[in-house]
Each structure stands twice: as structure tokens, then as C-alpha cells.
DOKOLSE-427328 format. One record per residue: x, y, z of N, C-alpha, C in turn. Coordinates in steps of 0.001 Angstrom, whole numbers, plus 500000, padded with zeros to 6 digits. Layout:
REM DOKOLSE-427328
XYZXYZXYZ;...
***
This chain:
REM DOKOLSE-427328
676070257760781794676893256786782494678265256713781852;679244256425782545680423256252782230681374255013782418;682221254602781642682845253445781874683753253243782818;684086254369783213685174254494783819684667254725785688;683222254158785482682633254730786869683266253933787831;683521254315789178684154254209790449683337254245791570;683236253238792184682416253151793330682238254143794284;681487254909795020681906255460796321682338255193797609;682752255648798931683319254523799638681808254268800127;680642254909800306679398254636800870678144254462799372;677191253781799430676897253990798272675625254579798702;674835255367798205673420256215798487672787256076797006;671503255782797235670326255889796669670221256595795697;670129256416793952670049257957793411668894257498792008;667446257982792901666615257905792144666187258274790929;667663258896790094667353258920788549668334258258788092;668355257173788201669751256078788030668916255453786730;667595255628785999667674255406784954667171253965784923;666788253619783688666160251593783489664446252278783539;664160250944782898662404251334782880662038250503784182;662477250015785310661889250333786518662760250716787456;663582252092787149663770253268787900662570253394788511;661276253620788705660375254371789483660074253723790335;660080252119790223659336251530791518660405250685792100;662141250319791514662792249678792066663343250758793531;663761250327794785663981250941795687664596250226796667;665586250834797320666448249862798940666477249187799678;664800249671799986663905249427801367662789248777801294;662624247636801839661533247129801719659906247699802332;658788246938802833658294247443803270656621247889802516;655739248366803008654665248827801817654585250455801818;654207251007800652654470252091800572652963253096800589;651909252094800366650371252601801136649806251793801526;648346251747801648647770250828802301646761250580801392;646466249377801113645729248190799746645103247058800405;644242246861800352643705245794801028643234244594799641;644340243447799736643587242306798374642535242015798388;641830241799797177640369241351797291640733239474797391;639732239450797911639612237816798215638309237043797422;638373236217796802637603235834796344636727234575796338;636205233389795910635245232371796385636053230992796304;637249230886795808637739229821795762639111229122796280;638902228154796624639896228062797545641239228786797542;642022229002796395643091229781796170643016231044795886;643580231835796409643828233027795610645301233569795543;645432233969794132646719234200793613646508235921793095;647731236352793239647557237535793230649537237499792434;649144238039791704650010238044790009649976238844788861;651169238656788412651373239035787154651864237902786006;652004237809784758651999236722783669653196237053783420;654346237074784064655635237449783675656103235913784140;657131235432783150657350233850783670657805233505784763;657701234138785834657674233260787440655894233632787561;655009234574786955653630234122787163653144233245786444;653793232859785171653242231615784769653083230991785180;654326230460785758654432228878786450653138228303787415;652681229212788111651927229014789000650184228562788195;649733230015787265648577229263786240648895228268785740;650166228082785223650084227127784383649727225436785233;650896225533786410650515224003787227648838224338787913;647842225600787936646685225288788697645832224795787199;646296225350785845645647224845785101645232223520784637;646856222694784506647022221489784692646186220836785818;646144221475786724645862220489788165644231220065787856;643934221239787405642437221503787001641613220560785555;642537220541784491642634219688783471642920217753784144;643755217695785392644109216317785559642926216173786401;641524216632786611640464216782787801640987216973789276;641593217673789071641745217949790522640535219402791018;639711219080791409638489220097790894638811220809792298;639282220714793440639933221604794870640586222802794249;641531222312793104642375223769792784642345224766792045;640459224755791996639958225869791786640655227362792313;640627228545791679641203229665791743641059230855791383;641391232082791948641395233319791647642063233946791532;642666234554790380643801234966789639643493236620789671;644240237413790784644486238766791029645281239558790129;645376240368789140646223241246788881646989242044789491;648336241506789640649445242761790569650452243202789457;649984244991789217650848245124788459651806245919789026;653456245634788166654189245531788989654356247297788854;654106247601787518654829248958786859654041249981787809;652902249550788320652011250548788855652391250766790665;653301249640790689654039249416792109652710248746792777;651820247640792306651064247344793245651637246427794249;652765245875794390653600245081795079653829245137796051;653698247244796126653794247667797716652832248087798499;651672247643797876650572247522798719650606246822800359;649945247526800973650170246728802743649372245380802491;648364244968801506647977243722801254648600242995801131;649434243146800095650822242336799281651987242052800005;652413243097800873653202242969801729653311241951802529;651724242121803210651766241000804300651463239554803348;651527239185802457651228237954801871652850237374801468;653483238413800785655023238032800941655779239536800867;656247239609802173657190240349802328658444240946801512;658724240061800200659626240086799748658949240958798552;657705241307798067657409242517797491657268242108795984;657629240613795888657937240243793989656215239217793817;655761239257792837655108238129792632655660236861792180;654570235933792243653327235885792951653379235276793841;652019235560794048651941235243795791650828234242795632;650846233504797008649425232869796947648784232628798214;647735232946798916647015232537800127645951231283799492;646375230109799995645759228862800148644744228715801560;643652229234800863642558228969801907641688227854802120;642162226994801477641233225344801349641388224646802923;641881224902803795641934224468805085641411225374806114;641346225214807454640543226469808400641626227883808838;642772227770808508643683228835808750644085229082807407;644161230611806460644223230586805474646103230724805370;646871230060804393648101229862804337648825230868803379;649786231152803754650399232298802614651891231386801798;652023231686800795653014231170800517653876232422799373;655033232483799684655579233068798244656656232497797708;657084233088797299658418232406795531657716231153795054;657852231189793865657341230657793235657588229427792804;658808228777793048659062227503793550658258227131794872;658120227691795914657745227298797160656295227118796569;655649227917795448654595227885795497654203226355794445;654794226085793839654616224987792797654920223713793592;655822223852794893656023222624795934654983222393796361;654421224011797372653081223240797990652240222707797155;651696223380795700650754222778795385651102220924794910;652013220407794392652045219263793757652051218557794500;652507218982796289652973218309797199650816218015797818;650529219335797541648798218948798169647984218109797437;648542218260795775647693217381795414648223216153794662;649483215802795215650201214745794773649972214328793460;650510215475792587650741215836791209652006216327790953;652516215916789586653367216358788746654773216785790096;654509215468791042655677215412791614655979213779791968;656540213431791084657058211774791728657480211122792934;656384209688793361656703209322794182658037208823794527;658691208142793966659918207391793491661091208436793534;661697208410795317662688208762796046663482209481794400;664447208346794013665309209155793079664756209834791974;663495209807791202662587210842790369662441212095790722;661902212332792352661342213073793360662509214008793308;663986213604793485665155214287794265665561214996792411;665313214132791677665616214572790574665035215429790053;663501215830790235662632217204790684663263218065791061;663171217826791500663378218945793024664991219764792590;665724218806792011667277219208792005666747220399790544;666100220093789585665883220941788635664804222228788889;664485221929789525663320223100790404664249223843791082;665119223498791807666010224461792424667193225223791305;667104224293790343668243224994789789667555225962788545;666249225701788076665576226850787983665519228159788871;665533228317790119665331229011790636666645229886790943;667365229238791176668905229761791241669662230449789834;668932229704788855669672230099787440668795231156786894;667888231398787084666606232528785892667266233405786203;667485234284787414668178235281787881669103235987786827;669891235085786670671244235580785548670472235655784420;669495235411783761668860235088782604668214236729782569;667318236752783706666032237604783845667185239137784048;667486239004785345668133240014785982669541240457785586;669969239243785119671078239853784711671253239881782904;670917239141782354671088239279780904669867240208780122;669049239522780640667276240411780479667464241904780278;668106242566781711667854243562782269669160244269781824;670362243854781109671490244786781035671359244596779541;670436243331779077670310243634777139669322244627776437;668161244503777167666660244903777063666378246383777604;666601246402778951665826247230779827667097248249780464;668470248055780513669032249157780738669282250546780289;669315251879781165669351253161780402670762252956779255;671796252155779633672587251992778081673016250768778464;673775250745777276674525248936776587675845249130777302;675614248181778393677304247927778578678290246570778195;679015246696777284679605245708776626679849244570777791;680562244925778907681100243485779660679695242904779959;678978243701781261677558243154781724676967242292780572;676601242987779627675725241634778277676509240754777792;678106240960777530679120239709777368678805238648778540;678636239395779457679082237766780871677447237581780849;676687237956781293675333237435780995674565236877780098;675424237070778503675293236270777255675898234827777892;676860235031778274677731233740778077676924232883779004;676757233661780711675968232510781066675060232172780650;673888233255779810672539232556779700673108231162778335;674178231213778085674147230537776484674837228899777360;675503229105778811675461227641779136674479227122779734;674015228002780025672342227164780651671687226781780035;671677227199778898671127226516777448671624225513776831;673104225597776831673784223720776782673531222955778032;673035223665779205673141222741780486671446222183779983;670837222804779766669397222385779377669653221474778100;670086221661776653670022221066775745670743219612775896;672029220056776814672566218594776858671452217099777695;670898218356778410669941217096779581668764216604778858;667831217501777785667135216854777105667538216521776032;668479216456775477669690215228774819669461213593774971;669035213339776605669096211901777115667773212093777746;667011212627777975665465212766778467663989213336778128;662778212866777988661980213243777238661641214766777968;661489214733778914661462216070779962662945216424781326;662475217599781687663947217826782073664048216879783152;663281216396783931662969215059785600663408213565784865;662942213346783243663131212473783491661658211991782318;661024210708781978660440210374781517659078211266781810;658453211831782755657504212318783174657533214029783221;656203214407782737655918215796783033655800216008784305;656557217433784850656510217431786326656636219339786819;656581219545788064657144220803787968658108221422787778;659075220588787409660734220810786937660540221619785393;659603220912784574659257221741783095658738222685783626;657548222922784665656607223777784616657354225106785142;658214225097786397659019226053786646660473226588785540;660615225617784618661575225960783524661239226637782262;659903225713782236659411225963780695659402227670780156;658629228454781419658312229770780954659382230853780481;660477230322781637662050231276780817662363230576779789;662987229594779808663844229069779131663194228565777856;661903227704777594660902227509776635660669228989775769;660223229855776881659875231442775988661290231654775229;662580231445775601663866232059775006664053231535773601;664136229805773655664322228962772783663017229194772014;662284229545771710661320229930771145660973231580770442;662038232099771245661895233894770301661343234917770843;660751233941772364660063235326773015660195235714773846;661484236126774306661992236699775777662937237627775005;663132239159774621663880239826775208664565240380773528;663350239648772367663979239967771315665645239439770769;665948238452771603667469238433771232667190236635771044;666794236477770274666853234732769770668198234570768796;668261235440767622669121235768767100670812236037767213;670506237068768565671490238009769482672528236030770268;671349235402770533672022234289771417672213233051770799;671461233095769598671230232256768647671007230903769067;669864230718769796668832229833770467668314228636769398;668588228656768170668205227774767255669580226422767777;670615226638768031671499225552768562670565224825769456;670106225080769638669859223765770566668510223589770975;668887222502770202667424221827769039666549220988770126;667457220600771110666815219681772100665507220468773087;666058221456773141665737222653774164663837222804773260;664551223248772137663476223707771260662146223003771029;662813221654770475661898220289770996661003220247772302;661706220350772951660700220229774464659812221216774900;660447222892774437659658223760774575658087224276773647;658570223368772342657163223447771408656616222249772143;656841221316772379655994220021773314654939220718774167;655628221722775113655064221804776138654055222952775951;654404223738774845653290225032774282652459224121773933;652262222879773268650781222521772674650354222338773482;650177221934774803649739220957775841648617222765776003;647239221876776246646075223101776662646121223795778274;646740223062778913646640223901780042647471225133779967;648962224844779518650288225593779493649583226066778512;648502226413777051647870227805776526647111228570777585;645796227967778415645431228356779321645925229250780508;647077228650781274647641229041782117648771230423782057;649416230823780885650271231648780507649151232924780100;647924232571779771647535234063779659647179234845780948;646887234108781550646344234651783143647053236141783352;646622236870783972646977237696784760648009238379783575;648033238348782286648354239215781556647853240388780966;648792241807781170648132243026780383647481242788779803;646141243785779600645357244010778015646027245007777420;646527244738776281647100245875775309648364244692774780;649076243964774951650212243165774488649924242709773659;650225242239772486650262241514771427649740240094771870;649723239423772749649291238241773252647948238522773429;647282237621773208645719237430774129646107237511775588;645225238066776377645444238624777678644148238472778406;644198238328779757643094237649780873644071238531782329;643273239764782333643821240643783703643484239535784978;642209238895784531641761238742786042641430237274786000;640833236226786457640812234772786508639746234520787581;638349234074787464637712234004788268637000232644788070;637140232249786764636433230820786260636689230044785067;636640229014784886637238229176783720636692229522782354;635641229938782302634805230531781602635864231848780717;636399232088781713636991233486781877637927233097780593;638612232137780510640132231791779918639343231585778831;638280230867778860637381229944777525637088230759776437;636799232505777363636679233323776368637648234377775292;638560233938776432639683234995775963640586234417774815;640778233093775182640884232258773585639880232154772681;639375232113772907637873232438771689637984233698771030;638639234788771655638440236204771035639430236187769428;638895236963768646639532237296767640641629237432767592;642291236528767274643707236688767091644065238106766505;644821238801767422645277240366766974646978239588766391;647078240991765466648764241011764776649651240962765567;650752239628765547651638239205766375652035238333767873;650577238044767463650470237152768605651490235805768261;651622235189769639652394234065769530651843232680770696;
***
């Protein structure tokens, strides 16, 4: 690659453009064979990966499950992404948009599809009138941080993530401007839990649960190797809230789901009970876990 690169007036496709998902990133949407999801016995099924937009989702069915909500029972699918299972014609038709996770909510007589993963943390809190406040200005105050999770990871994930971590080389501007933003979203976060015990407000809600997994994993050391690089120890507020929310047992529970076996983390490919999770924390701690 070169610095000096120049657009073309048309731009075309050039499948050795390099990055470690060169192989399965692509133009066109669409499925690329035919996969049929397995479905399983409980009302939900989620079909995922443990990358922090799949957290979010174990983590609020874990919670839901811990507050007795005994309906949001679940089945936690492995979609891996590296293997391109995304473009399965299963996956496809569950969300078109090809990213996890996904979720078909079958607890009613027409089974429901939902994707992004905000949409997916709405329906659920909204079904089981959890970890979403009744109280108009609480509610809006949700919701305003749920969206701005969703709008902000992007620059974090995709753009700082992916031009620090995962690009075929280092390009000085790209990781300058993607440093800088990820480092105000981190004063936009530190300043707000500055004046609040959680980011909504006095109450745990899905505003942490959709935040916690980027922004908690960063301020904490484990997104991308660059704690140091961004120097995430500033802001102490951030840090505070994100060890809060690691002790809590569901958010241990819920983050292993649908993670590789082979990572340094304890890992749970698949989710069928909770038996399943009961054991996988039980297993022997390997070197470097966190």
C-alpha cells in the first residue's frame, strides 16, 4: 500500500486488498450457500458470536434469567464469522444484513426475527419489562445512551479496532483520527459517570448492557491490546463502572456464550442450558484468562 494512493474514477472490488477479514468481507450482500439454522427447545434462539455486540444479548438473557424471568430461556447458536457462517441462506433470512446476532423469538404463535443488536436488547426489556424504566424521562434517557452506543462503537470497532489491530499496515492519519475519537468517547463516558452511578442514571439498565462490552472491555485492557496505546487508566470513572459491572454473575455468565474454544478466555461454543455455562466456569482456569 501506498500513501500516496488515489482513488479511481470507478472503484472495483480487489479481493487481495489484504486485513484478516479479506476472505469473507465482500460488496454484495446476499447468502453465499445454503445452511439451514438448527432450532432448538426454547423459546429463543440466538444464533451468535461472543464478540461485544454478541455479548450484549447473553449478557441481558442472562440477567433476565438471574431476575426470574424463567420465559427467557434460550439457545445460544454459534455463528462463526471467520468461517463466513453469516452467509448462510439460514442467517440470511433471519437478518439480511449478514452481521450477528440475530435472534428468532419464538415464545408467541408466529416465530419473530429480530436483528442489530440494540433492536435486539429493546425487544427483549421491552417483553419483559426489565432493565428498561418506566419513568418517561429515565426511559428517554435509555434509550438516548443505547442509541448512542450504537452509533459510536463503529468508530471504536471499525474504525480504530480495525486500522490499529487488524489492518494489512499502520496508517498514521486513520489510527490518529480514530485514536482521537475513541479517546472522546471515553471523556464522553467518564464525564457522565462522573455524576451517575450507571450510564441511565441511578439504575442498571440496557444502556450499561449495550455499552459495557466495548467500552468496559477497553477501560479494562481487553480490546485490541492498546490500553496503554490510549491510555484508558484516565478515566477512572469509566473504570469504576466497568469493574462494577464484571462482578455482577450474569455479565460472567453471559460474555462467555458463544465464544471460541481455543482463546485464552473460558469459552461455551454452544448454550443450551444453563448447566452448560455452570460447567464451563467450573473448568480448570487456563494462562491468561481475564
Amino acid at each position: 500500500m501506498s500513501d500516496d494512493y488515489m482513488p479511481p474514477r470507478v472503484w472495483t472490488w480487489d479481493r487481495e486488498n489484504g486485513g484478516e477479514f479479506a476472505s469473507i468481507n465482500r460488496p454484495i450482500a446476499g447468502p453465499t450457500h445454503e445452511k439451514t439454522l438448527p432450532v432448538g427447545r426454547h423459546p429463543f434462539q440466538l444464533y451468535s458470536l461472543a464478540t461485544p455486540n454478541g455479548q450484549k444479548v447473553t449478557i441481558l438473557l442472562e440477567e433476565l434469567l438471574a431476575a426470574g424471568h424463567e420465559q427467557a430461556e434460550y439457545d445460544a447458536w454459534l455463528i462463526n464469522i471467520r468461517d463466513g457462517d453469516q452467509f448462510g441462506s439460514g442467517f440470511v433470512a433471519v437478518n439480511p444484513n449478514s452481521k450477528i446476532p440475530a435472534l428468532v423469538d419464538r415464545s408467541g404463535l408466529t416465530p419473530i426475527r429480530v436483528f442489530e443488536s440494540g433492536a435486539i436488547l429493546l425487544h427483549l426489556a421491552q417483553k419483559f419489562g426489565a432493565f428498561l424504566p418506566d419513568d418517561p424521562a429515565a426511559r428517554a434517557e435509555t434509550l438516548s445512551w443505547l442509541f448512542w452506543q450504537m452509533g459510536s462503537a463503529p468508530y471504536l470497532g471499525g474504525g480504530f479496532g480495525h486500522f490499529y489491530a487488524y489492518a494489512p499496515s499502520k496508517i498514521e492519519y486513520a489510527i490518529d483520527r480514530f485514536a482521537m475519537e475513541t479517546k472522546r468517547q471515553l471523556d464522553v463516558l467518564d464525564r457522565r459517570l462522573a455524576e451517575a452511578d450507571y450510564i441511565a442514571g441511578d439504575t442498571y439498565t440496557i444502556a450499561d448492557i449495550a455499552i459495557w462490552p466495548w467500552y468496559g472491555a477497553l477501560a479494562r485492557g481487553h480490546l485490541y491490546e492498546a490500553s496503554e496505546f490510549l491510555s484508558v487508566q484516565e478515566y477512572r470513572h469509566v473504570r469504576r463502572w466497568a469493574d462494577r459491572i464484571a462482578g455482577r454473575p450474569a455479565v460472567q455468565r453471559g460474555r462467555i456464550v458463544n465464544r471460541l474454544p481455543g482463546s485464552s478466555d473460558r469459552a461455551l461454543a454452544e448454550r443450551h442450558a444453563a448447566a452448560d455455562i455452570d460447567a464451563a466456569l467450573s473448568a480448570p482456569v487456563t494462562d491468561g484468562e481475564v
